[in-house]
C-alpha positions as CSV (number, residue, x, y, z in Angstrom):
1,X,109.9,130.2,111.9
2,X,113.4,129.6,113.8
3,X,115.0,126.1,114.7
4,X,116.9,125.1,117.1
5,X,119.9,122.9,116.5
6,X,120.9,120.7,119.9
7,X,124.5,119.2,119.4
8,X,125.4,116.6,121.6
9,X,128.5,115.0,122.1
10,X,128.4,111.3,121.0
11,X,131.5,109.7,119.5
12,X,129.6,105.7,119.2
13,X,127.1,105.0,116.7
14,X,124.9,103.2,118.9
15,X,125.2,106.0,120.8
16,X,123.9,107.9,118.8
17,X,120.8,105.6,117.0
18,X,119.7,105.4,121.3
19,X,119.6,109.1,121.0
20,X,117.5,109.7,117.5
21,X,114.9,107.3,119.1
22,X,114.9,109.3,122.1
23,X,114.9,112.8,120.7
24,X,112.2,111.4,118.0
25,X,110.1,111.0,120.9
26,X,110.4,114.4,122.0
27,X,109.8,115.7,118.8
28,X,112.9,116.1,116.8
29,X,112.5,116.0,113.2
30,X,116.0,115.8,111.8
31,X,119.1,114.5,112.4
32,X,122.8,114.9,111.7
33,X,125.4,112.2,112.6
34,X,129.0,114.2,112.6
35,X,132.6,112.7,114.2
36,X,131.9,112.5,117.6
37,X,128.7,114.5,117.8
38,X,124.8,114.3,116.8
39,X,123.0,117.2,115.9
40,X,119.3,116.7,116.8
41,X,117.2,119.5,114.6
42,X,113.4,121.0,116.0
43,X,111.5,123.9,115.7
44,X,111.7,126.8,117.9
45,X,107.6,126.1,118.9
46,X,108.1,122.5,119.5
47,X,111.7,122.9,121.0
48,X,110.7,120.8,124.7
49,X,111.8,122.2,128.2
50,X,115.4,121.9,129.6
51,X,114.1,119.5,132.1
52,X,112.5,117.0,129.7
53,X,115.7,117.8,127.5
54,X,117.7,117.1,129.9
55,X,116.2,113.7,131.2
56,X,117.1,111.9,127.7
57,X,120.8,113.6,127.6
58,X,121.5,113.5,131.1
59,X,124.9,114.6,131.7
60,X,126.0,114.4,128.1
61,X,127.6,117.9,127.3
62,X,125.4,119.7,125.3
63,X,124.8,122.9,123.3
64,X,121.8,124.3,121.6
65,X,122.1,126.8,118.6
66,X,119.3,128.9,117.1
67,X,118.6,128.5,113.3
68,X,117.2,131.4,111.4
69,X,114.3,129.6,109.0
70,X,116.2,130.6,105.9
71,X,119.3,129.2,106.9
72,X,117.8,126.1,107.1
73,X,117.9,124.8,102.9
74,X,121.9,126.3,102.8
75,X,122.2,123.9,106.0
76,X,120.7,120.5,104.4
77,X,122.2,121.2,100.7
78,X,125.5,121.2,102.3
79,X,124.5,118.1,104.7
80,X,122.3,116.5,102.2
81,X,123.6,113.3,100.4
82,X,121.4,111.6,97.7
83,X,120.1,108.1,98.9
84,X,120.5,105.0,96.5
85,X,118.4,102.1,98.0
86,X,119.8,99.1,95.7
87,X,118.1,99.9,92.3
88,X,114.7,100.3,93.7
89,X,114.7,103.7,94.9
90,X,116.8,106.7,94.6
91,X,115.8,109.6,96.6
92,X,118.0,113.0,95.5
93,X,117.2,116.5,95.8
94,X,116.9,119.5,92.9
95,X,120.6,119.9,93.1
96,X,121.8,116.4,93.1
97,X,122.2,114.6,89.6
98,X,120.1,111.9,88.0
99,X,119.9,108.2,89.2
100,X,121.0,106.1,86.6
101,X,119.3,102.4,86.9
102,X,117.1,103.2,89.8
103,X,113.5,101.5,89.0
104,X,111.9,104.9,90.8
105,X,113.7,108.3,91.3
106,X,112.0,110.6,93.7
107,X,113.0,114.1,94.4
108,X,112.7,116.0,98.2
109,X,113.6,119.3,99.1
110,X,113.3,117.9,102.8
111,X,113.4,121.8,105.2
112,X,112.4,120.6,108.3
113,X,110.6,117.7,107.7
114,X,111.2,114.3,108.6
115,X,111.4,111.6,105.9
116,X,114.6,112.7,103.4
117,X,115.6,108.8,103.1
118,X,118.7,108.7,105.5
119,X,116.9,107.7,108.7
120,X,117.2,104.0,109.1
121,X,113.4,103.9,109.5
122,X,112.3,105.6,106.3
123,X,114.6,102.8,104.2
124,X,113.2,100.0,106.5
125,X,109.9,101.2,105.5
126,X,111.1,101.2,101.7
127,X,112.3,97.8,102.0
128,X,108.7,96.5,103.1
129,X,106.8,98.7,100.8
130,X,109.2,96.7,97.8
131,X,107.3,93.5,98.5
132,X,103.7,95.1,98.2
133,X,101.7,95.9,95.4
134,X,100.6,99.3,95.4
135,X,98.4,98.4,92.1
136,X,95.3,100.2,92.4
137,X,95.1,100.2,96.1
138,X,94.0,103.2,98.1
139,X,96.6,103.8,100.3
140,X,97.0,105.9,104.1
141,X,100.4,107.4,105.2
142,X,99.7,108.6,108.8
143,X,102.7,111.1,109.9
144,X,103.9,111.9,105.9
145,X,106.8,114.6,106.5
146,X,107.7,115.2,103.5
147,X,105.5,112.4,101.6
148,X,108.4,110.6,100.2
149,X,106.5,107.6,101.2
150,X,103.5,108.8,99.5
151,X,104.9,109.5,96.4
152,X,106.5,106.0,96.5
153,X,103.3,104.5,96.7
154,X,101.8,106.4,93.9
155,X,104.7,105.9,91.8
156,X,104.5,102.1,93.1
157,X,101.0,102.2,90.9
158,X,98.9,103.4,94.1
159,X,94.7,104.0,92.7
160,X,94.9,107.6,95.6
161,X,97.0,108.6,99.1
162,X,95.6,110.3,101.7
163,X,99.2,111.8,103.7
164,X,98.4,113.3,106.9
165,X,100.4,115.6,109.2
166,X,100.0,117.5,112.0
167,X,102.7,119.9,111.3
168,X,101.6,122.7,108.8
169,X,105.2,123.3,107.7
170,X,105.8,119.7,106.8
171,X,102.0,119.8,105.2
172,X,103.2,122.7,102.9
173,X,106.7,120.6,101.8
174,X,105.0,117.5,101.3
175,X,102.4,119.0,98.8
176,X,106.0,120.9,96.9
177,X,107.5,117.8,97.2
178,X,104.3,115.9,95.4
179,X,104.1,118.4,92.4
180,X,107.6,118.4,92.0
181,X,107.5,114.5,91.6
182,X,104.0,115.1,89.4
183,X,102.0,113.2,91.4
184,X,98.8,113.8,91.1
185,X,96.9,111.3,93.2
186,X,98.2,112.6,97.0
187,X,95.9,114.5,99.0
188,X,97.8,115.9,102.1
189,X,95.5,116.4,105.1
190,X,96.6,118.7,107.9
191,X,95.5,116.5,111.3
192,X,96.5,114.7,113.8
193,X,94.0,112.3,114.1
194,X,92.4,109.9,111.2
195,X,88.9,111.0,111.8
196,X,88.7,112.7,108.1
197,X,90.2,109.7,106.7
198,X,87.5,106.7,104.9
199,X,87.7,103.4,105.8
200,X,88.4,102.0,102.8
201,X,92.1,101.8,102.7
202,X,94.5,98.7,101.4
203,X,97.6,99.6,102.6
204,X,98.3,101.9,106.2
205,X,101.9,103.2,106.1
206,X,103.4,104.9,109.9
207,X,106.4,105.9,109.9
208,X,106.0,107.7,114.0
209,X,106.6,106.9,117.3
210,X,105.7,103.9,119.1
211,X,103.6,106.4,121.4
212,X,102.1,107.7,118.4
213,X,101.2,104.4,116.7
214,X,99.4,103.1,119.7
215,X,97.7,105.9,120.6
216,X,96.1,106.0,116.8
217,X,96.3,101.7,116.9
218,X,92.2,101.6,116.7
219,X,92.3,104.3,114.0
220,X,95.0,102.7,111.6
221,X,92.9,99.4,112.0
222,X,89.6,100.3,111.0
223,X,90.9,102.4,107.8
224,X,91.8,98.5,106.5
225,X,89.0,97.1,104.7
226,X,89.0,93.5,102.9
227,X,91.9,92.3,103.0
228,X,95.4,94.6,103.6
229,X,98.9,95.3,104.7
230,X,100.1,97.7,107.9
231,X,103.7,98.5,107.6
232,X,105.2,100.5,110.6
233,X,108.8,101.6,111.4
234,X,109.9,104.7,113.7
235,X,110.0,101.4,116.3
236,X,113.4,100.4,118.0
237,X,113.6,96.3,119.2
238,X,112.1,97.1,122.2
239,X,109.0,98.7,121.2
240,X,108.3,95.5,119.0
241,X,106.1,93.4,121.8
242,X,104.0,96.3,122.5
243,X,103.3,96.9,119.2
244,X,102.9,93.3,118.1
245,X,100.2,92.4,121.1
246,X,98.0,95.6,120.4
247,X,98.0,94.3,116.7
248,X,97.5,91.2,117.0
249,X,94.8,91.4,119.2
250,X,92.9,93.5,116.0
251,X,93.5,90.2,113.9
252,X,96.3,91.6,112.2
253,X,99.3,88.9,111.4
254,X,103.1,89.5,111.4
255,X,104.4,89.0,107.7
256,X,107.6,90.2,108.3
257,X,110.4,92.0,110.2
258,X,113.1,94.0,109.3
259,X,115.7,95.4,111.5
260,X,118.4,98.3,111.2
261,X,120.7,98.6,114.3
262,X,118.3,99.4,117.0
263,X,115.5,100.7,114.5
264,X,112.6,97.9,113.2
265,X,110.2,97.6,110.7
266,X,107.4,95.3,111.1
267,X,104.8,94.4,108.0
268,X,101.2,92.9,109.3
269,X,98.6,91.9,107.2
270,X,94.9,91.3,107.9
271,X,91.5,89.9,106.1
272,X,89.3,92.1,107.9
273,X,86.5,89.7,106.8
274,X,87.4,87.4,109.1
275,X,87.7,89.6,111.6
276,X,84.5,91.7,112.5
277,X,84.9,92.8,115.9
278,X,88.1,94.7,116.2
């Protein structure tokens, strides 16, 4: 499968974050921040017509380059930075070298998948998931990419992950991705809805687009059983009272909220046993 590469020409940062939430909506999967210019990454099938392109850019210059599919691991090894998040978690790929004092090291040979550790979201999601226990939970990670928030989980002391994802290329990385780490306890289910998914989850991770996340709100609640935690970033400061009403409305609590420029991350827990009719 080919890619298709859109550079835009952006010389502000916050420029830029406006744009990755913008493009994320319209599918983009990847992202590359250069001097003056984002490079928004998508594949050829999902690419979205010049006139919905065109509405988020405007009259930004633009240019869009085709990607052959194997050019795509020469163009992220060469892009491709580990991530350090303080000592908690250190996210590298096969040719970067070891962590040294990282309490868990996971490895991600990302392709075209979303979730490599350098989106603002993915580390605002690894901040919350720091302050959960993971200890013999059952765990749901709705929209994996690559499951690197899956294998945190498990390596976080998770009792099984179900990781689903509509995209079958990202479904075939995130399983590589979960052997390579050894994991043995993520199932990857290709879907995009959570109808295959039991209700018996502790901990519902969504890392997608606002959009996304309330159109699957009813789903993510009722996998919560007992009491549990929700965590859910791909959210800029403006999604945040949407998202909090529909929530709260299931019974759900805000815990906590953690923002990154324009990006948020928002942890809600819930007794479920208190609240039957959701």
């Amino acid at each position: 499968m080919n890619y298709k590469a859109v550079h835009i020409v952006l010389d502000k940062d916050k420029d830029k974050e406006l744009f990755i939430a913008l493009l994320s909506a319209l599918g983009f999967e990847g992202f590359e921040e250069k001097e003056k210019e984002l490079v928004a990454y998508i594949s050829e099938m999902q690419m979205p017509e010049v006139p919905a392109l065109e509405e988020v850019v405007g009259k930004i210059p633009y240019r869009i380059e085709e990607i052959p599919d194997q050019n795509w691991n020469a163009l992220w090894e060469s892009n491709y930075p580990a991530v350090l998040l303080d000592g908690f978690c250190g996210i590298r790929a096969d040719f970067h070298p070891y962590f040294k004092d990282v309490q868990y090291e996971i490895t991600i040979n990302p392709r075209m998948s979303f979730g490599t550790g350098h989106h603002a979201t993915t580390k605002l999601m690894m901040r919350m998931m720091k302050d959960v226990s993971f200890i013999d939970k059952k765990v749901l990670d709705f929209g994996t990419g690559t499951a690197v928030l899956s294998i945190l989980a498990s390596k976080m002391g998770a009792k099984s992950v179900i990781a689903v994802e509509n995209d079958p290329n990202a479904v075939e990385n995130a399983r590589d991705n979960i052997l390579k780490n050894n994991i043995s306890n993520v199932d990857v289910l290709c879907d995009d809805n959570l109808g295959a998914v039991e209700n018996d989850k502790a901990v519902v991770l969504a890392n997608i687009t606002k959009n996304i996340i309330l159109e699957h709100a009813e789903e993510m609640s009722d996998k919560i059983v007992g009491k549990g935690d929700l965590l859910l970033s791909g959210l800029m400061e403006k999604d945040e009272g949407d998202i909090t009403s529909v929530f709260e409305k299931k019974g759900f609590k805000l815990l906590k909220r953690l923002q990154d420029d324009a990006w948020i991350g928002l942890h809600f827990t819930i007794d479920s046993s208190d609240y039957v009719s959701r």
